[in-house]
N, C-alpha and C positions, 0 to 999 in steps of 0.2 A: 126693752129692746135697745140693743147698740149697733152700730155697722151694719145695721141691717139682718142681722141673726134675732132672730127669739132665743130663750133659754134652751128650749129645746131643741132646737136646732144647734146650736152652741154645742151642745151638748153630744148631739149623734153624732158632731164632726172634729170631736176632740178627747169625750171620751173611747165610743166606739169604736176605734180603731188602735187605743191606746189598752182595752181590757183582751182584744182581737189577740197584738202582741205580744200580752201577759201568758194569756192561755195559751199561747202558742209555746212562748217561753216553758212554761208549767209542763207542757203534754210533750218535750225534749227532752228537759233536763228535771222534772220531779222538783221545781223551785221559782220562786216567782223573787226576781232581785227587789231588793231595796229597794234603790235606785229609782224603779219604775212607780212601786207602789206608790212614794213618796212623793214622785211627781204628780200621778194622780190625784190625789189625796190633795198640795196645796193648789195643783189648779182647778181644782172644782172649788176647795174655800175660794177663793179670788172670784170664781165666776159667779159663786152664789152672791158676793159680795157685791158685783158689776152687776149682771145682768139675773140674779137670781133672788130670791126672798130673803138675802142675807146671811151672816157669819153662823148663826145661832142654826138656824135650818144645816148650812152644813155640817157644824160640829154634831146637830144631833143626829142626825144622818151617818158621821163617820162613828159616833160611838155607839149607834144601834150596831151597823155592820163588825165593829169590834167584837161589841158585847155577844151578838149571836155565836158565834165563833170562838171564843177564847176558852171557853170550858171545855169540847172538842181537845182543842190544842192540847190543854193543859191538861189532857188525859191520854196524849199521846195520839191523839185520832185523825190526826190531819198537820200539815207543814205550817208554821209561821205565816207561809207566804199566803196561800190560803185566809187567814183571818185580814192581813194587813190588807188585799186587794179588796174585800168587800168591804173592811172599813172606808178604804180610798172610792169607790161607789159609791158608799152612804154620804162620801164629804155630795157629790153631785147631786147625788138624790134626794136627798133628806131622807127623815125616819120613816116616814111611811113606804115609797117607792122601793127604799131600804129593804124591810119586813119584807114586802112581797116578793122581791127580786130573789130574797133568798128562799124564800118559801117556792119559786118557782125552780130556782135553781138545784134545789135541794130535791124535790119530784124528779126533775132531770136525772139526777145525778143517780135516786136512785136506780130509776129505767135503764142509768145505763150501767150498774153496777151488776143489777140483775142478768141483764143482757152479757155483759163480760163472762158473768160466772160460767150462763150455758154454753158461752161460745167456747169458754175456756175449757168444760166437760169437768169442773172442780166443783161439782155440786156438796159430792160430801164433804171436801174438806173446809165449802163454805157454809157448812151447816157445823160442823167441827169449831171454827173460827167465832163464827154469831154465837157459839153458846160459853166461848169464851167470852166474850166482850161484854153479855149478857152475866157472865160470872163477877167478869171488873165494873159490871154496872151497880153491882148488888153487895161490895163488900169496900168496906172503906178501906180497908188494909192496904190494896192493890187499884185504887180508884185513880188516883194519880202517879202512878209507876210506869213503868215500860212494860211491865204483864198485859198482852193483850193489845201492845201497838199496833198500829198501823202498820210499820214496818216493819214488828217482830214476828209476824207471819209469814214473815220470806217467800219459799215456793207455792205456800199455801194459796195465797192468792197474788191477785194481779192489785200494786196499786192503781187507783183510779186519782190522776190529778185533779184535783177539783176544781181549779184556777177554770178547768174545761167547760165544768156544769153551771159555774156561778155567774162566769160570761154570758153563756147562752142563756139563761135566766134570766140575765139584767139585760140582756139587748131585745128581750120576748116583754120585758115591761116595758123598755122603751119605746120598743115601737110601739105598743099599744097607748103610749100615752100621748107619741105623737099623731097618731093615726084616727083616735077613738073617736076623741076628745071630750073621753071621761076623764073629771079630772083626780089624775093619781099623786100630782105634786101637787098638791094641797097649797093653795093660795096664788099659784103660778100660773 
């Protein structure tokens, strides 16, 4: 504890408002900057460093949230921006908080992709789409291409920023960790 913050607290009042931002960013323009991520990302290293369980917890923290994300990317499935802000989370959270943040986030996301779909009335051509992706999941040929992107389905669907789902995810574990007081950062 420094200035009178805990980590966790530290935490609601620097990053929460800072991932608020991103998504906001993400759900305008379909892109989350640099810029932003990157500030996230070293000032969580710093605070794990200050007021947190240290450097190591952050780095494995930002490279869980990399790590879950980057295959996605590199299969066309989602924006850059996307993986860099949940690695910049995992620098705050560590690896475990990490996992679930995206595991919750990723439930969200899908509720609300589903939900898009209805509201959208594109059921078939999001049954069309899934059995694309489902096609690029199953042949290496096209595993890593633009067959089957995110964005190569144009009118077909609607993108879903995700910067939107991952937020709401990781501020649904934060509060819970500060609130529970189960403890989900592991040693903190």
């Amino acid at each position: 504890m420094t200035n009178g913050l805990d980590y966790w607290q530290l935490t609601a009042v620097v990053l929460g408002p800072a991932v608020v931002y991103a998504a906001y960013i993400d759900w305008l323009h379909h892109r989350v900057p640099n810029w932003l991520t990157a500030s996230i990302a070293a000032a969580g290293l710093v605070a794990q460093v200050l007021w947190g369980q240290g450097l190591l917890q952050g780095v494995g923290g930002l490279l869980v949230g990399f790590g879950l994300l980057i295959v996605p990317w590199a299969m066309h499935g989602m924006g850059a921006g996307d993986v860099k802000l949940m690695a910049a989370i995992g620098a705050w959270f560590g690896p475990w908080m990490t996992l679930m943040a995206f595991c919750t986030g990723a439930l969200i996301g899908g509720v609300v992709a589903v939900g898009m779909i209805l509201w959208s009335g594109k059921t078939r051509e999001a049954m069309a789409n899934l059995a694309t992706i489902s096609y690029k999941l199953t042949h290496r040929e096209v595993m890593f291409t633009d067959f089957g992107s995110a964005k190569g389905f144009g009118s077909t669907s609607q993108l879903l920023p995700y910067g939107v789902p991952l937020t709401i995810g990781s501020l649904a574990i934060l509060a819970i960790q500060m609130t529970s007081g189960w403890p989900l950062g592991v040693g903190i």
